[in-house]
Residue frames as a rotation matrix with the C-alpha (Angstrom) as fourth column:
UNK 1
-0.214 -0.599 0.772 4.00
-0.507 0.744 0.436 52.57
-0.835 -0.298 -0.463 -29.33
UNK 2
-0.408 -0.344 -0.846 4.47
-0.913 0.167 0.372 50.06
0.013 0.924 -0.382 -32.39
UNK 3
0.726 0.394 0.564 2.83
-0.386 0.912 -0.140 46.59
-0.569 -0.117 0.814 -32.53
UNK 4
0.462 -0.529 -0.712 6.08
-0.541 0.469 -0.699 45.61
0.703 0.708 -0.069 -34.59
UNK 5
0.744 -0.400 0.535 8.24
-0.112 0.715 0.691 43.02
-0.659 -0.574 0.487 -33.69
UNK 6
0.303 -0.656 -0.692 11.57
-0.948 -0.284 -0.146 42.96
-0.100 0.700 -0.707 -34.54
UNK 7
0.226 -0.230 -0.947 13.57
-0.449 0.838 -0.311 39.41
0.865 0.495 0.086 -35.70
UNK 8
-0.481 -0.841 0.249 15.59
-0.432 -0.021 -0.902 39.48
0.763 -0.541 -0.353 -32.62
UNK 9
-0.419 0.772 0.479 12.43
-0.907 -0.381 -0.180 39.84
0.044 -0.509 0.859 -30.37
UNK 10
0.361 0.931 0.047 10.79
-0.931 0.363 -0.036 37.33
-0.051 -0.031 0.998 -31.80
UNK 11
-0.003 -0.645 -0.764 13.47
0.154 0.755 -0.638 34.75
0.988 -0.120 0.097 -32.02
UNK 12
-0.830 -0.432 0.354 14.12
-0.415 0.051 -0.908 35.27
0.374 -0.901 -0.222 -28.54
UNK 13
-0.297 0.854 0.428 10.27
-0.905 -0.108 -0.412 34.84
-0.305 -0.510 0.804 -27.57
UNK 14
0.475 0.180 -0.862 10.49
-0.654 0.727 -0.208 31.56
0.589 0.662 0.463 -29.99
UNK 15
-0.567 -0.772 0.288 13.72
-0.597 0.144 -0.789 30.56
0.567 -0.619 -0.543 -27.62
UNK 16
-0.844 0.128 0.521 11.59
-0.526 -0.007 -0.851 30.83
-0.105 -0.992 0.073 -24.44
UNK 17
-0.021 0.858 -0.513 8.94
-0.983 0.076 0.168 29.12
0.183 0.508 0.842 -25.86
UNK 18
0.303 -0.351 -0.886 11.00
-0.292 0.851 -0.437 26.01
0.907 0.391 0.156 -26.64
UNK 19
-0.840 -0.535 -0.092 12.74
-0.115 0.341 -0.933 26.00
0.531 -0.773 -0.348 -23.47
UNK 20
-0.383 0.905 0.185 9.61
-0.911 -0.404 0.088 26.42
0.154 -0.135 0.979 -22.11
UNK 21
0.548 0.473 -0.690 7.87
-0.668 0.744 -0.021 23.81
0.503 0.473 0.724 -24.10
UNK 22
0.131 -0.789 -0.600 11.15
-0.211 0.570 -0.794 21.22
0.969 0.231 -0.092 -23.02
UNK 23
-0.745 -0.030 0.667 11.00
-0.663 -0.083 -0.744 22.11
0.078 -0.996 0.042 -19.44
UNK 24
0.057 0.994 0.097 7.61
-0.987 0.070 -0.142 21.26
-0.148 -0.088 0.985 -19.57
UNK 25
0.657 -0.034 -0.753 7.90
-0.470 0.763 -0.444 17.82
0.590 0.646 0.485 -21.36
UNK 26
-0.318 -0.945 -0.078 10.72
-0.163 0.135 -0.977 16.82
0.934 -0.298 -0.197 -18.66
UNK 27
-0.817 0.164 0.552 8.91
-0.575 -0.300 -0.762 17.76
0.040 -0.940 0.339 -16.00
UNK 28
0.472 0.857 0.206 5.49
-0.878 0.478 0.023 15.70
-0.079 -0.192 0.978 -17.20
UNK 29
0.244 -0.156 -0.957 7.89
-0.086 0.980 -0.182 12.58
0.966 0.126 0.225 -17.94
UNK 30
-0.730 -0.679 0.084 9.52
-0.334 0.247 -0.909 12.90
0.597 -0.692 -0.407 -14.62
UNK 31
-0.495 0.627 0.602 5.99
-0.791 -0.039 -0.610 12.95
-0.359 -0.778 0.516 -13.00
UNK 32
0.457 0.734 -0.502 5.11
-0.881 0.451 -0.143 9.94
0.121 0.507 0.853 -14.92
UNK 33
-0.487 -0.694 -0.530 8.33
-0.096 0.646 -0.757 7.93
0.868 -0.318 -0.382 -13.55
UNK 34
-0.916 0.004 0.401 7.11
-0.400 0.062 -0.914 8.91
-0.029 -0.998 -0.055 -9.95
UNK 35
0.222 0.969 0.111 2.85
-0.953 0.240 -0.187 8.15
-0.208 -0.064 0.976 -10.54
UNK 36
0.242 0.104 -0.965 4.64
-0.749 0.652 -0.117 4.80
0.617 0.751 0.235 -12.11
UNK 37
-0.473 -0.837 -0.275 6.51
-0.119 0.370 -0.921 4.11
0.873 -0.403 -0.274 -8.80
UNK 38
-0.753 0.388 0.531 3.99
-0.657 -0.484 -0.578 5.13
0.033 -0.784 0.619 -7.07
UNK 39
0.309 0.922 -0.233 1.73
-0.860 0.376 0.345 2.68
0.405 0.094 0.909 -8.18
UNK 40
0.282 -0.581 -0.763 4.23
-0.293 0.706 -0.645 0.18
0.914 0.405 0.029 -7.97
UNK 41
-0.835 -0.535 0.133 4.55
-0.296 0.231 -0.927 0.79
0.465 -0.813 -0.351 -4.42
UNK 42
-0.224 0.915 0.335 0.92
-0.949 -0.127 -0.288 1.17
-0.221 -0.383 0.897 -3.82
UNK 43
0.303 0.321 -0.897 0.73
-0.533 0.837 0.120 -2.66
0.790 0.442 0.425 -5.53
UNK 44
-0.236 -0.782 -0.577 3.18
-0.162 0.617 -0.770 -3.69
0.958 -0.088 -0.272 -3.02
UNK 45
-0.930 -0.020 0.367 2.17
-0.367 0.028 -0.930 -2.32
0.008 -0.999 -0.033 0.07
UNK 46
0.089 0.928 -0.361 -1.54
-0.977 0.152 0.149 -3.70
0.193 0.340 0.921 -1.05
UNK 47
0.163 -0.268 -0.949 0.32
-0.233 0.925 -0.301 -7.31
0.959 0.271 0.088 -1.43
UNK 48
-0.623 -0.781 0.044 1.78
-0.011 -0.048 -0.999 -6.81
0.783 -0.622 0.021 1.89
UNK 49
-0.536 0.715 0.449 -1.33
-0.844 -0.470 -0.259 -6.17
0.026 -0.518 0.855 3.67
UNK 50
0.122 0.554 -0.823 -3.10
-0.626 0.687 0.369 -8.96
0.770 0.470 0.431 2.41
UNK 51
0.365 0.121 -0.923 -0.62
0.186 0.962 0.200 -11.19
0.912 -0.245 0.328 4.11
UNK 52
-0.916 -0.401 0.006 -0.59
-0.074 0.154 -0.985 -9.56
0.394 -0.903 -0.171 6.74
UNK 53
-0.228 0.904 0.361 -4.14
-0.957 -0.276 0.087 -10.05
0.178 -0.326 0.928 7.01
UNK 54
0.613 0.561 -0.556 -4.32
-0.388 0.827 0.407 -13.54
0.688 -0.034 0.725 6.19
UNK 55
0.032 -0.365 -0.930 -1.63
0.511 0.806 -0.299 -14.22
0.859 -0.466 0.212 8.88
UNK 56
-0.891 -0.066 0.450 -3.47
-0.412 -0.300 -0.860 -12.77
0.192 -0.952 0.240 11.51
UNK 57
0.085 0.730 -0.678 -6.22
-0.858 0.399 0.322 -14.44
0.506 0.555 0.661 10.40
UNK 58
0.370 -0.055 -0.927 -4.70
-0.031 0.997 -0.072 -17.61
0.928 0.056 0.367 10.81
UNK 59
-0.891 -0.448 0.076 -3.22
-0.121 0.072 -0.990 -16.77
0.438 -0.891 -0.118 14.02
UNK 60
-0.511 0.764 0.394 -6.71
-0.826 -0.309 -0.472 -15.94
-0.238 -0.567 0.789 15.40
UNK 61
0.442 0.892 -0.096 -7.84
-0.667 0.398 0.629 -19.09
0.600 -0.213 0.771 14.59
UNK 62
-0.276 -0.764 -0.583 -4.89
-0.048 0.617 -0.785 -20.82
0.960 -0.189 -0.207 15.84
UNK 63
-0.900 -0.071 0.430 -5.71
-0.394 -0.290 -0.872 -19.00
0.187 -0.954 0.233 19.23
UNK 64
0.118 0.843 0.525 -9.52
-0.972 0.206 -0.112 -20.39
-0.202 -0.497 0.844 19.29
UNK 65
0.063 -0.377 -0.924 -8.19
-0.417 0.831 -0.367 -23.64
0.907 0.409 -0.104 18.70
UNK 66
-0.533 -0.696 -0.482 -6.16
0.334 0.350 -0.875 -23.74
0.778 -0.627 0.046 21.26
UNK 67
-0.595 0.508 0.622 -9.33
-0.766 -0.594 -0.247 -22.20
0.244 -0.624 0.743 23.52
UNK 68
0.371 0.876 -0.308 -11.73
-0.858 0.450 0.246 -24.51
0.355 0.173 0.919 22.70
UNK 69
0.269 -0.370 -0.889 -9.19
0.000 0.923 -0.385 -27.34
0.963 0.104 0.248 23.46
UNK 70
-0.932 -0.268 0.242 -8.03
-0.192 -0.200 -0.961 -25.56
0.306 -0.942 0.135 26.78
UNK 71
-0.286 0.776 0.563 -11.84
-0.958 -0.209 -0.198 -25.84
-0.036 -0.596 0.802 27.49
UNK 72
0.579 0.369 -0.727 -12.53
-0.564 0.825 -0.030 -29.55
0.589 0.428 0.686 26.35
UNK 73
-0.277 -0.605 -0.746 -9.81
0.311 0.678 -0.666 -30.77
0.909 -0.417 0.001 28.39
UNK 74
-0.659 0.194 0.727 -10.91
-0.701 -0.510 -0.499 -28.60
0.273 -0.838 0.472 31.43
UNK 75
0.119 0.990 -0.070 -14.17
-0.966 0.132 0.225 -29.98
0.232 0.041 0.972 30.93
UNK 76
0.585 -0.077 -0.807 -13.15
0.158 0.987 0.020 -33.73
0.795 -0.139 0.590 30.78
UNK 77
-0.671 -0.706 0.229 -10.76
-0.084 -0.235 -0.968 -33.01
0.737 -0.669 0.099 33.45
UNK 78
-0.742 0.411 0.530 -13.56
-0.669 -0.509 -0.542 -31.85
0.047 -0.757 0.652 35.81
UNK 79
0.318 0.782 -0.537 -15.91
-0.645 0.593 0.481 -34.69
0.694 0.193 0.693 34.57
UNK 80
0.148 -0.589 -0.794 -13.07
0.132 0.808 -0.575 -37.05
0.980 -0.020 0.198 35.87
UNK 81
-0.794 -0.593 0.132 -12.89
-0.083 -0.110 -0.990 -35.43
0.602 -0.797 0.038 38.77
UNK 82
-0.303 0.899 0.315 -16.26
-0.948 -0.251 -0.194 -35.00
-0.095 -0.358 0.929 39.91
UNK 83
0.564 0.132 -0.815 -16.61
-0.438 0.885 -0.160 -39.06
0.700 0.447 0.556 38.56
UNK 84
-0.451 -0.866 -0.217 -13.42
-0.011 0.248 -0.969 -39.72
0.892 -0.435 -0.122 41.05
UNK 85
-0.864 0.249 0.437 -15.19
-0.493 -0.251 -0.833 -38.62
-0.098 -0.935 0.340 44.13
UNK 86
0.394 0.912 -0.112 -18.69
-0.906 0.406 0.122 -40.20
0.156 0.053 0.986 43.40
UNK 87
0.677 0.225 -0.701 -16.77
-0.100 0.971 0.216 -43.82
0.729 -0.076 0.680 43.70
């Protein structure tokens, strides 16, 4: 066998290279659109979280608010009563 290469050959093998090479270059930009979107969502759903943290937060204190008052009024309530019967 020969180690020659003929023009043809090697133009073709230059070809596939290029296409090659091009594919390649396409394919790393496309995957840099998605990693860009991707972050972009990952920023959002990050934002999103947040508030949905801080507005369970706030709900949860809303709700011991409204405990602590349900118990303060009990309390007077029962004071009054227990104050009602003694006179």
């Amino acid at each position: 066998m020969s180690d020659t290469v003929t023009q043809k050959e090697f133009y073709e093998a230059i070809q596939k290279v290029t296409k090659q090479t091009n594919d390649l270059t396409i394919a790393m930009a496309e995957t840099k659109t998605l990693i860009r979107d991707y972050n972009g969502l990952r920023q959002v759903i990050n934002d999103v979280d947040d508030r949905v943290q801080r507005l369970e937060d706030h709900t949860c204190n809303k709700k011991e608010y409204r405990e602590y008052a349900g118990w303060i009024i009990g309390s007077i309530a029962t004071l009054l009563a227990i104050l009602g019967h003694i006179n």
